[in-house]
C-alpha positions in Angstrom: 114.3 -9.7 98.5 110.5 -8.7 98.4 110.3 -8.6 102.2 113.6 -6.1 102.5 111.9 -4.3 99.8 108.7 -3.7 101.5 110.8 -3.0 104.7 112.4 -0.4 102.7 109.3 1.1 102.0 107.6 1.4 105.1 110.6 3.1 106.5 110.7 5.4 103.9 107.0 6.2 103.9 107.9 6.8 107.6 110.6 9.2 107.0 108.4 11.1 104.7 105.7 12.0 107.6 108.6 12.8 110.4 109.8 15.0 107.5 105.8 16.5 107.4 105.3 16.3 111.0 107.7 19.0 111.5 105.8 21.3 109.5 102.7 21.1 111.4 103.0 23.6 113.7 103.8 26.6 111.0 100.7 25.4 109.3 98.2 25.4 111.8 99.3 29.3 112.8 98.7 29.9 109.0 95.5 28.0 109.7 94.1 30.3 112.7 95.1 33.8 110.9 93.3 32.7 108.1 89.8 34.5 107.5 86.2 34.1 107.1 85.7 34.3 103.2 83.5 37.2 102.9 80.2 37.2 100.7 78.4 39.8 98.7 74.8 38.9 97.9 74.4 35.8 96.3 78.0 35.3 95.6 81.0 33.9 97.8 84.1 34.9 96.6 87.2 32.5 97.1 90.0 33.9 97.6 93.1 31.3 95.7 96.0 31.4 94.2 97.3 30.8 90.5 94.5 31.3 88.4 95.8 30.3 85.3 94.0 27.3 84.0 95.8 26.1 80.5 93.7 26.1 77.2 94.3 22.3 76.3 92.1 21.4 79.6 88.5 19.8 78.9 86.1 22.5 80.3 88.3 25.3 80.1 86.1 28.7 78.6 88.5 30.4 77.3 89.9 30.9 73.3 92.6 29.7 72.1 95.9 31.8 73.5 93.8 33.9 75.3 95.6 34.8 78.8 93.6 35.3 82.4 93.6 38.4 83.8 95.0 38.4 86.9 95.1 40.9 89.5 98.6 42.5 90.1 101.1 39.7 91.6 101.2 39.5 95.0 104.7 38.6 96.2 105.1 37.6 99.8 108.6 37.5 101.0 109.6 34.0 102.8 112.8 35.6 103.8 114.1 34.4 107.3 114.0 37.5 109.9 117.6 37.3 110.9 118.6 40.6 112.8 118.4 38.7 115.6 121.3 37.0 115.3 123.8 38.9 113.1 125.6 39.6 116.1 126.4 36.0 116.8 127.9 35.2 113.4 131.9 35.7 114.3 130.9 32.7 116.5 130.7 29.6 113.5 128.7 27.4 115.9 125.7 28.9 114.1 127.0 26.8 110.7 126.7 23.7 112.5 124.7 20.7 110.7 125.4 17.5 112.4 122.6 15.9 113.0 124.2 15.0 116.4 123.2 18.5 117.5 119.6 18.8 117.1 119.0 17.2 120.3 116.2 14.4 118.9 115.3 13.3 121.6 114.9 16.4 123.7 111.9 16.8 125.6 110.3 20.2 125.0 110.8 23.0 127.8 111.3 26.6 127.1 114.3 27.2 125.5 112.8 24.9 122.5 109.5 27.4 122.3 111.7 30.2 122.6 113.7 29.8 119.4 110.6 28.3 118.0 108.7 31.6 118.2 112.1 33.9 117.8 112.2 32.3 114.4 108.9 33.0 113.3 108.3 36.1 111.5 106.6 39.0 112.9 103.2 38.7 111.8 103.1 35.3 113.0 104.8 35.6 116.6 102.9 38.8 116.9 99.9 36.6 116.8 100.6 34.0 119.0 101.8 36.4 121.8 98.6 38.6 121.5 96.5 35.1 122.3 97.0 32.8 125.1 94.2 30.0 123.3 96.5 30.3 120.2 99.3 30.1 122.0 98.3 27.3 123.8 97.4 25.4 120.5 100.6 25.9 119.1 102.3 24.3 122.1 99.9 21.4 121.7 100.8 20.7 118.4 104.7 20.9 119.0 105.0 18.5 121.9 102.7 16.2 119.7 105.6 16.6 117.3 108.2 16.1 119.8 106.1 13.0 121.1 106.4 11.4 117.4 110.0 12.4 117.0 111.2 10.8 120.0 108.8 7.4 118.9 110.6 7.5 115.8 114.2 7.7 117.5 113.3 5.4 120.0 112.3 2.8 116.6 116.1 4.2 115.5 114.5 5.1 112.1 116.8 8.3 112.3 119.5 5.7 111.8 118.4 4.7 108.3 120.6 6.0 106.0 118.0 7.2 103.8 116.5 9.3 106.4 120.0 10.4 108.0 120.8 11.6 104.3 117.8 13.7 103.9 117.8 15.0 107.4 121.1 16.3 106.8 120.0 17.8 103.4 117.3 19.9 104.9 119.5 20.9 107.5 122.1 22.0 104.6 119.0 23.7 103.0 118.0 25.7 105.6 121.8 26.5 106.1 122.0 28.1 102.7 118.5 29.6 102.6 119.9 31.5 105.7 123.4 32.7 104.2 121.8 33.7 100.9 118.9 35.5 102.5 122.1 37.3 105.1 124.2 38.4 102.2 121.4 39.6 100.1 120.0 41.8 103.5 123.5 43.3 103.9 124.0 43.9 99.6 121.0 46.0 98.9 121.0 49.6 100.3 118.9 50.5 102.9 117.2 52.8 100.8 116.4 50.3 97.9 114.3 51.0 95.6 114.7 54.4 95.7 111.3 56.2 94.3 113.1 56.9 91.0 113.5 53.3 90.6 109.8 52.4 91.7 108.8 55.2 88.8 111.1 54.0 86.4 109.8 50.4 86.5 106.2 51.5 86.7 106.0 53.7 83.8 108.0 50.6 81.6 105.7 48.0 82.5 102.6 50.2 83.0 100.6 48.4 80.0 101.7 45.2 80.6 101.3 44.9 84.1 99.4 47.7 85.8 96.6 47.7 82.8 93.6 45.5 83.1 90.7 45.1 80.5 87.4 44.2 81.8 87.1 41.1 84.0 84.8 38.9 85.5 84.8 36.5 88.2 83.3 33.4 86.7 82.2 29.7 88.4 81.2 27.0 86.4 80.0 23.2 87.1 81.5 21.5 84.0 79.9 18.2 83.0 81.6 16.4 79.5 80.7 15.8 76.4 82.3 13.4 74.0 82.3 13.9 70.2 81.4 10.0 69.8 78.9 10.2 72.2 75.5 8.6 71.2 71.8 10.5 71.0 70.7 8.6 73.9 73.8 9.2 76.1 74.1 13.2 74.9 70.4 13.3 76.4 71.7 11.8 79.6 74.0 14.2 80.6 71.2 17.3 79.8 69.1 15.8 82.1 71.9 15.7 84.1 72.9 19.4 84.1 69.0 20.3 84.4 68.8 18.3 87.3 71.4 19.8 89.0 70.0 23.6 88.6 67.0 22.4 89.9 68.2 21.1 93.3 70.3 25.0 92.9 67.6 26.4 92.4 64.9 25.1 94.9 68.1 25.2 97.3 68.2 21.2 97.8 72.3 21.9 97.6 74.4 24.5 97.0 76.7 25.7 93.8 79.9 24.8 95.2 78.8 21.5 96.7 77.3 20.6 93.8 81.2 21.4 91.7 83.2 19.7 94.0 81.2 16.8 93.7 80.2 16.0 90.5 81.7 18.9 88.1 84.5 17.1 85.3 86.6 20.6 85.5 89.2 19.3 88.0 91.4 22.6 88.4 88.1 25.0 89.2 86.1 21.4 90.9 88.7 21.8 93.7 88.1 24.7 94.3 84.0 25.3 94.6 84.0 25.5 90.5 85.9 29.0 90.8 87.8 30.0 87.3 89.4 33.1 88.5 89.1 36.5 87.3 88.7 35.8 83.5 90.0 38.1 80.9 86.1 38.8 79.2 87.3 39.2 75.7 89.4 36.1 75.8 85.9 34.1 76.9 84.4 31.5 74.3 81.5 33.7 72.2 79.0 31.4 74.3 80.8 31.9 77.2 80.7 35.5 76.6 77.6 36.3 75.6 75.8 34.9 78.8 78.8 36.6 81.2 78.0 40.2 80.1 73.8 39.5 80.2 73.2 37.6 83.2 73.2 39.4 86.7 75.6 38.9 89.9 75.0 35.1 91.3 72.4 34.1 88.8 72.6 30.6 87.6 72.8 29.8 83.8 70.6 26.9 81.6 73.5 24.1 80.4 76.0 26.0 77.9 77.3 23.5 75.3 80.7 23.8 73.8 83.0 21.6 71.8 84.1 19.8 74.8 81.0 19.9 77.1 78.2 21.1 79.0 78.9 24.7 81.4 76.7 25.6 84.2 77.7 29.2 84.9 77.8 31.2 88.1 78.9 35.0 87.6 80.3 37.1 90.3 81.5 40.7 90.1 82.3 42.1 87.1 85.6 44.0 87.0 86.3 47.5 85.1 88.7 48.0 82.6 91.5 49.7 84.3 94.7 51.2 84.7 96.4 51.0 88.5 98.1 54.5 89.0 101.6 54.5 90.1 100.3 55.2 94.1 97.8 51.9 93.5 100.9 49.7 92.7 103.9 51.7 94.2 104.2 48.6 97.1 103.8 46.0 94.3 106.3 47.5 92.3 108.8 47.8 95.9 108.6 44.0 96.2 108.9 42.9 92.9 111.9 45.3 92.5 113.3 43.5 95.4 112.1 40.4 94.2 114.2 40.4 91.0 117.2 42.4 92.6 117.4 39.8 95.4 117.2 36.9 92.7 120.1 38.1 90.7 122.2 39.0 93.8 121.6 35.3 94.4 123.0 34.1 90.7 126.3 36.4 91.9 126.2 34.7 95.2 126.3 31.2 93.6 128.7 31.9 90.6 131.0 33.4 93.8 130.8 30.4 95.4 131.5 27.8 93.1 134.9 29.9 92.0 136.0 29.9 95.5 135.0 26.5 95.9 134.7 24.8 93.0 132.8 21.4 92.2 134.5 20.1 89.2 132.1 17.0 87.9 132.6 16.8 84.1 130.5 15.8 81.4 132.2 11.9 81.4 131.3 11.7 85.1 127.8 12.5 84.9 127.2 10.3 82.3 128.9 7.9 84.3 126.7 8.4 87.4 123.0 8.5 85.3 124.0 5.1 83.7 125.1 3.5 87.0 121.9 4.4 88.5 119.8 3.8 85.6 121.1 0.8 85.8 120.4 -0.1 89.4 116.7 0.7 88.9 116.1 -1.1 86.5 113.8 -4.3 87.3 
């Protein structure tokens, strides 16, 4: 039973990278467009995503319920580009999802890196097509793929039920991304949002999302501190943090090697000991004080809070301000689609299941948790 189970396994942890491996080529493009962060004096700023780092974390520098400032939210449409083929949807071969059709074990010729960069959207294929050596890559990487694909068919692990199931899920997941992304295209007006909308929207949420108060851009290398610790160990870890802004200091290693490695802030330690753009007023008063004194890239002595010691790095501090409606009218034209696209997607659904209902009552779902609550148990 232990041997099938480990045989299990493997094949599943197989599964999982053919499932990743198909990904690869979308991620290297995303790889090549990406930029050179860019530096200003002493200070590199890293450009991430989701700032928000929750209060309850040791090392965090902000006051109870204070919020982050953010800049405004940057929404990026993953929308499929599909005028390409609403033409071809009277023929329902496009609906397809048997797995018996995607051609496994297909060696790659031109047809495949045709759809392959039809489907991609513009800013990408653009890309591609303006550089051979990028093209080139991109080729590389997909007949690696098709390489391990076809080692994996040839091993028949496309046969496991397992895999065959979630194969055919993805495929019924891209399926519906498709329709609900089609439907959504053809149910908004051309002309959506008009400008009266845009203004509308803007001049509700104008304090709430367009106003800003001042900001700074704030790195830290967190070390920690427990309450119980002893004398001798509390004067361990401040020779510690004075060690490390000597080797900062005399340039033995740098501030963001120095946080990846050895700062006890995991959220901002992944990331070069960036915070994000901090909200200054919602800063500890420690925190604070040294933010609005110290100068761009300069290095603070240990801080000491309740839950440890902060080493501080400050980068550029950030006006109050308020975005005027031509700053954010093409924030304000995606997030209006954004939502509008989101509840045309709740109709869609609701839609659906009347025309074609799935009736599961409350009995039967009861009835399906226990039975496989049951069957993992040890």
């Amino acid at each position: 039973m232990l041997n099938s189970n480990n045989q299990l396994t493997r094949i599943l942890t197989i599964g999982l990278v053919l499932g990743s491996v198909l990904f690869i080529t979308l991620a290297q493009i995303a790889h090549f467009k990406s930029k050179d962060n860019t530096f200003s004096g002493e200070t590199i700023y890293i450009q991430q995503e989701g700032d928000v780092l929750a209060q309850q974390e040791e090392g965090a520098i902000t006051t109870q319920g204070s919020q982050i400032a953010e800049q405004p939210e940057e929404i990026i449409s993953t929308e499929m580009e599909i005028s390409q083929t609403e033409g071809d949807i009277s023929n329902n071969n496009w609906a397809e999802t048997s797995l018996e059709n995607i051609g496994l074990e297909q060696v790659l010729d031109f047809e495949h890196i045709s759809l392959l960069v039809t489907n991609m959207n513009t800013n990408e294929r653009e890309k591609i097509l303006s550089d051979q050596q990028l093209f080139k890559q991109v080729i590389e990487n997909e007949a690696n793929n098709r390489s391990a694909i076809i080692a994996a068919v040839n091993n028949q692990l496309n046969e496991h039920p397992n895999v065959k199931f979630m194969m055919k899920r993805n495929a019924e997941n891209m399926l519906l991304e498709f329709y609900l992304n089609l439907l959504v295209k053809r149910k908004l007006p051309q002309e959506f949002p008009s400008n009266e909308d845009m203004i509308a929207y803007y001049e509700s949420n104008k304090e709430t999302q367009f106003t800003f108060p001042l900001r700074a851009r704030i790195w830290q290398i967190f070390l920690s501190k427990p309450k119980d610790v002893s004398e001798e160990e509390a004067s361990a870890i401040q020779r510690r943090a004075e060690e490390i802004i000597s080797k900062i200091e005399k340039g033995i290693n740098d501030f963001t090697n120095i946080a990846v490695s050895q700062s006890e802030h995991e959220q901002s330690r992944n990331r070069g000991g960036y915070m994000g753009v901090l909200d200054v007023d919602g800063l500890l008063p420690e925190i604070k004080e040294y933010i609005l004194q110290s100068k761009i890239g300069e290095i603070s002595d240990p801080i000491e809070t309740d839950s440890g010691l902060h080493i501080l790095k400050r980068g550029l501090i950030l006006a109050e301000e308020t975005l005027t409606f031509e700053q954010a009218e093409e924030q304000v034209r995606r997030m209006l689609i954004k939502q509008s696209g989101m509840q045309l997607k709740n109709i869609i659904f609701a839609q659906a299941r009347e025309n074609h209902p799935q009736q599961i009552s409350e009995k039967k779902v009861e009835e399906w948790w226990l039975k496989l609550k049951e069957e993992a148990a040890p």
